[in-house]
C-alpha positions as CSV (number, residue, x, y, z in Angstrom):
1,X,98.0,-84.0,-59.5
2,X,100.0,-85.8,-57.1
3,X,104.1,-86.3,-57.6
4,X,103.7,-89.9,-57.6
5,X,101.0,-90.0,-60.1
6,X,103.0,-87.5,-62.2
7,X,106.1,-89.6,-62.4
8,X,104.3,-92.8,-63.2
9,X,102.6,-91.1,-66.2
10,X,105.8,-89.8,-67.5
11,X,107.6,-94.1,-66.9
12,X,104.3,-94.6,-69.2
13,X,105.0,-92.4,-71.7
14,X,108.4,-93.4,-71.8
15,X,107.4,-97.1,-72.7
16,X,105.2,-95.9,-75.2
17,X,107.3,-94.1,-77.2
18,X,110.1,-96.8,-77.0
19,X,107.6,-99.3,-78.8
20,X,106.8,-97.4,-81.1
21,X,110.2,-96.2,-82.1
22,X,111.5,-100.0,-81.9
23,X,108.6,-102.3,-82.9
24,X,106.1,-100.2,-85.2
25,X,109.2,-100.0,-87.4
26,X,110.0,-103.7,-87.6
27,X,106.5,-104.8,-88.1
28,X,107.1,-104.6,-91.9
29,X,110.4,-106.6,-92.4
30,X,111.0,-109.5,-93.6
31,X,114.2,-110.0,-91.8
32,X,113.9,-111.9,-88.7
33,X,117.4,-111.0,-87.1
34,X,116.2,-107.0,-87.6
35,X,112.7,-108.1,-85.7
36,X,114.6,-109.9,-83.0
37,X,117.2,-107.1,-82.6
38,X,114.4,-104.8,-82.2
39,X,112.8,-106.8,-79.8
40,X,115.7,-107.2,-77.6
41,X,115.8,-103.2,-77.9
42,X,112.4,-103.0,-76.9
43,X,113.0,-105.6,-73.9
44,X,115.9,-103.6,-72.4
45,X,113.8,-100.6,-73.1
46,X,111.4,-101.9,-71.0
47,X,113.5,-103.1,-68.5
48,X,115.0,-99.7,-68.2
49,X,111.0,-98.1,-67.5
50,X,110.4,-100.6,-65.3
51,X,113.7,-100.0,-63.3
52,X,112.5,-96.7,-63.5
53,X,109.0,-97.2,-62.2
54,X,110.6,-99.2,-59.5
55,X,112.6,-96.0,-58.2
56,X,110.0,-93.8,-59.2
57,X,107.5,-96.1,-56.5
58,X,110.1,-96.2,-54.3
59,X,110.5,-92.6,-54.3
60,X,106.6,-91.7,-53.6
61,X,106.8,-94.5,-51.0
62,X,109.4,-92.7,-48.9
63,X,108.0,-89.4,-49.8
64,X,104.8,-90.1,-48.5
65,X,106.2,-91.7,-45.3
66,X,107.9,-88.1,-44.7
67,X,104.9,-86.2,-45.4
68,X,102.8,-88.5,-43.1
69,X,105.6,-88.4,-40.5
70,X,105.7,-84.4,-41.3
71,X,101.8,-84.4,-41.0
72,X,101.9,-86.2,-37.5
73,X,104.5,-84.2,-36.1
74,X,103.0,-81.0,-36.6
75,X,99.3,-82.5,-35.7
76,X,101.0,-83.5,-32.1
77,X,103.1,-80.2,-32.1
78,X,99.5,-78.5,-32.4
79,X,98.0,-80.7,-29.9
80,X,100.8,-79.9,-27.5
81,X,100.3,-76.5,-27.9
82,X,96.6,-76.7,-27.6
83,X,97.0,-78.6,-24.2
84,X,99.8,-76.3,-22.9
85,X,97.7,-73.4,-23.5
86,X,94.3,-75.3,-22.1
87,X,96.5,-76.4,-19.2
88,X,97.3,-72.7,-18.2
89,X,93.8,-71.3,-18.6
90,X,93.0,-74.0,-16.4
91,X,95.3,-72.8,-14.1
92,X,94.8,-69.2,-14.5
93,X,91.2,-70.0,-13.5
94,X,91.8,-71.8,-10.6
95,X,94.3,-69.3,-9.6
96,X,90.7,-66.8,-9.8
97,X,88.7,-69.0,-8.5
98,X,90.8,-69.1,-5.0
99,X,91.5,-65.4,-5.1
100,X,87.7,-65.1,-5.3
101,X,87.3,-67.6,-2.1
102,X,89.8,-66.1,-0.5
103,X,87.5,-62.7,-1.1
104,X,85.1,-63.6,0.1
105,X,86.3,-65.4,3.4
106,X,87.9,-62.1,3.9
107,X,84.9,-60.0,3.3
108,X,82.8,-62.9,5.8
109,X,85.4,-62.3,8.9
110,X,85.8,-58.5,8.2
111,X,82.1,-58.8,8.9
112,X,81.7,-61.5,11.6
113,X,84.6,-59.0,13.9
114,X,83.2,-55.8,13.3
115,X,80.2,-56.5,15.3
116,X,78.4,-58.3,18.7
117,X,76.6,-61.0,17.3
118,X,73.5,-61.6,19.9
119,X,71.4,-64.5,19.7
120,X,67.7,-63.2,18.6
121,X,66.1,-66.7,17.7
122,X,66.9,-70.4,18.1
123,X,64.7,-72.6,16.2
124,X,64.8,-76.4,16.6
125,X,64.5,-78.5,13.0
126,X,60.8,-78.9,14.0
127,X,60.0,-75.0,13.8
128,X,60.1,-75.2,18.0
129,X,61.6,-72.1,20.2
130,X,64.8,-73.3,21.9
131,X,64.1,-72.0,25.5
132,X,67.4,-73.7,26.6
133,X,69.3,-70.9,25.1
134,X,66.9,-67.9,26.3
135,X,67.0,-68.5,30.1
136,X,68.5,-64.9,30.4
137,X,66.4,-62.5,28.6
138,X,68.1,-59.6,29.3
139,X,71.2,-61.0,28.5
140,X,70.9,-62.6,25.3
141,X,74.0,-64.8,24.3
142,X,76.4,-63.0,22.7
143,X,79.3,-63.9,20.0
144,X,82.2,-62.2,19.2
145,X,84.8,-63.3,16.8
146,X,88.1,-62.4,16.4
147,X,91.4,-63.4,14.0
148,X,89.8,-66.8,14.0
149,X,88.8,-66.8,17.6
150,X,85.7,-67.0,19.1
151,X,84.5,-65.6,22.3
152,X,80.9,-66.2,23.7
153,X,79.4,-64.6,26.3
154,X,76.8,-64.0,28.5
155,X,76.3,-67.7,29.7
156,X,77.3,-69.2,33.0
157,X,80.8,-69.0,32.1
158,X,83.5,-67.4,29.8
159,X,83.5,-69.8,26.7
160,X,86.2,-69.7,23.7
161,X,87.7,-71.3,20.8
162,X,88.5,-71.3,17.3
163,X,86.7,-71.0,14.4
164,X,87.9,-71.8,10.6
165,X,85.3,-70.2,7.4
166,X,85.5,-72.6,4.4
167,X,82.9,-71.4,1.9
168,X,79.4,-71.1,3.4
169,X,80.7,-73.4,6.2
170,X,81.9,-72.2,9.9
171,X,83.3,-75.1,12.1
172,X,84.3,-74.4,15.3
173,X,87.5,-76.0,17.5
174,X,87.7,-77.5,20.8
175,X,85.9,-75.0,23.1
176,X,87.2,-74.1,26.2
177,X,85.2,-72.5,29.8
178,X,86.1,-71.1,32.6
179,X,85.3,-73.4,36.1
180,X,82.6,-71.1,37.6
181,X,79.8,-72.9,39.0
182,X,76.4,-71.2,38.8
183,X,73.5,-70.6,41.3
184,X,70.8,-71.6,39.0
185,X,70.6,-74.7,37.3
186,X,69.3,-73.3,34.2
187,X,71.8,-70.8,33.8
188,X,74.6,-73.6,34.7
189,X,73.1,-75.6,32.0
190,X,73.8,-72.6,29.3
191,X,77.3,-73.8,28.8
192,X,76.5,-77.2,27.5
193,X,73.2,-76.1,25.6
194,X,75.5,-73.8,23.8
195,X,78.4,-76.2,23.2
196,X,76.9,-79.2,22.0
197,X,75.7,-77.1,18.9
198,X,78.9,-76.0,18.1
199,X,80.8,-79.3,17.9
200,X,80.0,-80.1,13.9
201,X,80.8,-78.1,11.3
202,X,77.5,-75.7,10.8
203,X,76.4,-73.4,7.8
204,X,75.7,-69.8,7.6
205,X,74.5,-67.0,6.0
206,X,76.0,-63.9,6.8
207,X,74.6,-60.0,6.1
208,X,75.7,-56.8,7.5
209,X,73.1,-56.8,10.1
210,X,72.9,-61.0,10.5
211,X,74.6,-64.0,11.2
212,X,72.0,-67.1,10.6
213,X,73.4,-70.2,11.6
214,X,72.2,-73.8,11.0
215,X,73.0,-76.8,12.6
216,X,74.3,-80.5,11.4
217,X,70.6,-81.6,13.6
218,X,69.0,-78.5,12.0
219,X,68.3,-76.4,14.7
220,X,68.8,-72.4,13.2
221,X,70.3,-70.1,15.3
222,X,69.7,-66.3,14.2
223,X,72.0,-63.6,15.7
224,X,71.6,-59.4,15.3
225,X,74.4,-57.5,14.8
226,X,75.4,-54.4,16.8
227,X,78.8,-52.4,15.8
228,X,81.9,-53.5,18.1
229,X,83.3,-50.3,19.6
230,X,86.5,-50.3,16.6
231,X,84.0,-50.0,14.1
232,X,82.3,-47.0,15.4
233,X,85.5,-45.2,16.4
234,X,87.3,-46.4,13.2
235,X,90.2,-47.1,15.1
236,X,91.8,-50.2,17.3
237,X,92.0,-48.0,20.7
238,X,94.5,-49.0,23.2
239,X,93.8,-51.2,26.5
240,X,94.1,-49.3,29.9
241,X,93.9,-50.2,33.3
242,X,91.6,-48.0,35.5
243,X,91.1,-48.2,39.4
244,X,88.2,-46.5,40.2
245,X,86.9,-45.4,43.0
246,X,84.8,-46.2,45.9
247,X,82.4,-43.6,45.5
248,X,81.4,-40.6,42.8
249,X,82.3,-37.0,43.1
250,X,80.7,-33.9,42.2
251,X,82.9,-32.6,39.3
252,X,82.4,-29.4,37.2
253,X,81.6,-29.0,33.9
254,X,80.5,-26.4,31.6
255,X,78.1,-28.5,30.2
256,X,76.8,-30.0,33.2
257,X,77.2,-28.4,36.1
258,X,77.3,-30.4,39.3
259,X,78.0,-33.9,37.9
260,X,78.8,-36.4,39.5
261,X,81.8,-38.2,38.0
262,X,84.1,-41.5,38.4
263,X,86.9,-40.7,40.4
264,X,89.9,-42.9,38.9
265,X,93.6,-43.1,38.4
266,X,95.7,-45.2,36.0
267,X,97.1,-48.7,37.0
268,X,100.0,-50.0,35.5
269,X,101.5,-53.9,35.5
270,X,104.8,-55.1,35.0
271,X,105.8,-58.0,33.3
272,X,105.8,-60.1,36.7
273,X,102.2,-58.8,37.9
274,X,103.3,-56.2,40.4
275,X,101.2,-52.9,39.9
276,X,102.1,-49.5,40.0
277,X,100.6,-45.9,40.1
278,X,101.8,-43.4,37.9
279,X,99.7,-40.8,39.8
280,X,98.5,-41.5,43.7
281,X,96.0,-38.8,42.6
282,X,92.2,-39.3,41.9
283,X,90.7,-37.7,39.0
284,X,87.8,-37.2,38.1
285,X,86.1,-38.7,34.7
286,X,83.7,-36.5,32.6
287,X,81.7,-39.4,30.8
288,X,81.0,-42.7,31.8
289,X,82.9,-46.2,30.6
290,X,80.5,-48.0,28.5
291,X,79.9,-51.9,29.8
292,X,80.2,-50.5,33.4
293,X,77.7,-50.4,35.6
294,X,79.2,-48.6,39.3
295,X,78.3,-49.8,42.3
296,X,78.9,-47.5,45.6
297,X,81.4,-48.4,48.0
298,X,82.8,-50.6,45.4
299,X,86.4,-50.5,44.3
300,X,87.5,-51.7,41.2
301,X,90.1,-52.6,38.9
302,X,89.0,-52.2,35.4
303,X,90.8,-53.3,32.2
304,X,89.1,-51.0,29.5
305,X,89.7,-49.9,26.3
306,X,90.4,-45.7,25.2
307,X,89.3,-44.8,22.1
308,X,90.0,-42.0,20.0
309,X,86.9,-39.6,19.4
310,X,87.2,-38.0,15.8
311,X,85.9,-34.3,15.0
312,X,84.6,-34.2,19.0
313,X,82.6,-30.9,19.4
314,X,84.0,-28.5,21.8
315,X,83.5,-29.0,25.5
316,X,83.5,-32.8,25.1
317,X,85.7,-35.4,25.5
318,X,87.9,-36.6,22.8
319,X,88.4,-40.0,24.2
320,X,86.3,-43.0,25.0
321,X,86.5,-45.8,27.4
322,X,84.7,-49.1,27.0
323,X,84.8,-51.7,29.5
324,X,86.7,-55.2,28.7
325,X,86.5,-56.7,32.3
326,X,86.5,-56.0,35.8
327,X,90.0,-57.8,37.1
328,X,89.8,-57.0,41.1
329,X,87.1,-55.6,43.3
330,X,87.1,-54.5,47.2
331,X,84.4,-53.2,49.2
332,X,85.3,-50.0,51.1
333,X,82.2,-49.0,53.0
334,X,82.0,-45.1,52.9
335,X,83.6,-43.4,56.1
């Protein structure tokens, strides 16, 4: 039972018993100043409970205002707690949520610069071949990407940018291109076919082996993937310079006798262009650079890359060069 009702009961009681200690008594006399002595007894009696009462109400009214103000206090304490601890788990998960992102955009550019991405379809949004981009066939248009730069090749001229990966979304920066001027007009046209569907953001789908691309107009470009040279060397290499010369020599080699090899000797730049020769000396190189094609009474600068051969078998060489770019050429017809 509740304190209040407890103490009013008891007041009650109280009462009762006064009456019938002070006025049952005096019902049976005769005298009427003993009856109105009793009365008065019973009236200050009653006064008395009702004082009583009075605090008694008084008392349950402030008690209940504390156990209300008790109650609200520890229904908003709760509540607080409840929010604080919903407000972290919020956080926590977001905090997941852009670790997971940030995954992924990771695992999407580990991907996108471990390979040459070469164009293998172009569809407009109405199913149609894009010829535009195929006016090469044996050189199919080739991306590469790299620390949020992109490099395309194989057009009329040397394109570049930036690229940013948001998501399933890749959107491209301001592209830049060389000034070279083409002999055919299809081929000059290859820059601009190729820029004007890079300059919205696009979306992708990306696997080991392809990079699909799909236009804000809805054209879908399609690229294979073929391994860069890091990623099949499993190392970063280091650039070279390589002058090579005019013409080939016979070389020997146990495992190919009579070969006939680059001649070439290391070039090195300082920091204000001039070039020097560690060695005046020609030697000869037992395997080819990959990307170069020689052409006879042809000099060359080359800026190439050397890579590290792991576990080479015996007899072979433990290096590799692959070509970056031709930087100077001379014809020296043969003497």
């Amino acid at each position: 039972m509740p304190h209040y009702l407890t103490l009013s009961l008891n007041a009650m009681k109280k009462l009762t018993l006064i009456i019938m200690l002070t006025v049952f008594p005096l019902l049976g006399c005769d005298d009427n100043s003993n009856v109105q002595q009793g009365i008065d007894k019973t009236k200050a009696s009653a006064a008395q409970v009702a004082a009583d009462i009075k605090d008694t109400a008084d008392a349950v009214v402030i008690s209940a205002k504390e156990t209300v103000q008790e109650a609200s206090e520890t229904i908003e304490g709760k509540t607080g707690d409840v929010m604080a601890t919903a407000n972290a788990e919020i956080q926590d998960m977001k905090g997941k949520v852009d670790a997971i992102k940030e995954i992924l955009i990771n695992d999407h550019n580990t991907v996108l610069m471990s390979n040459h991405w070469h164009l293998a379809s172009a569809q407009n949004a109405q199913g149609q071949r894009i010829d535009a981009l195929f006016v090469q066939p044996d050189k199919p248009v080739q991306f590469d990407f790299d620390r949020e730069r992109i490099s395309i090749g194989n057009a009329c001229n040397a394109i570049g940018g930036s690229y940013t990966v948001q998501g399933q979304q890749i959107t491209f920066g301001m592209l830049s291109a060389t000034k070279r001027a083409c002999a055919d007009n299809q081929i000059n046209r290859l820059d601009q076919e190729i820029s004007s569907r890079l300059n919205a953001p696009a979306t992708f789908a990306l696997t080991p082996n392809e990079l699909k691309l799909t236009t804000t107009s809805g054209d879908v470009l399609t690229f294979s993937a073929s391994p860069t040279a890091e990623t099949r060397f499993g190392n970063t290499g280091e650039t070279v310079f390589l002058e090579i010369a005019p013409q080939r020599q016979v070389c020997s080699h146990p495992l190919a006798p009579n070969q006939q090899c680059l001649m070439v000797r290391e070039v090195r730049y300082a920091e204000n262009g001039m070039k020097s020769y560690p060695s005046e000396s020609w030697e000869p190189l037992y395997q080819e650079i990959e990307g170069y094609t020689h052409e006879p009474d042809l000099r060359n600068i080359v800026r190439a890359k050397r890579f590290i051969i792991a576990n080479s078998p015996d007899n072979t060489p433990n290096t590799a060069y692959v070509l970056d770019m031709v930087i100077e050429s001379e014809r020296v017809p043969a003497q």
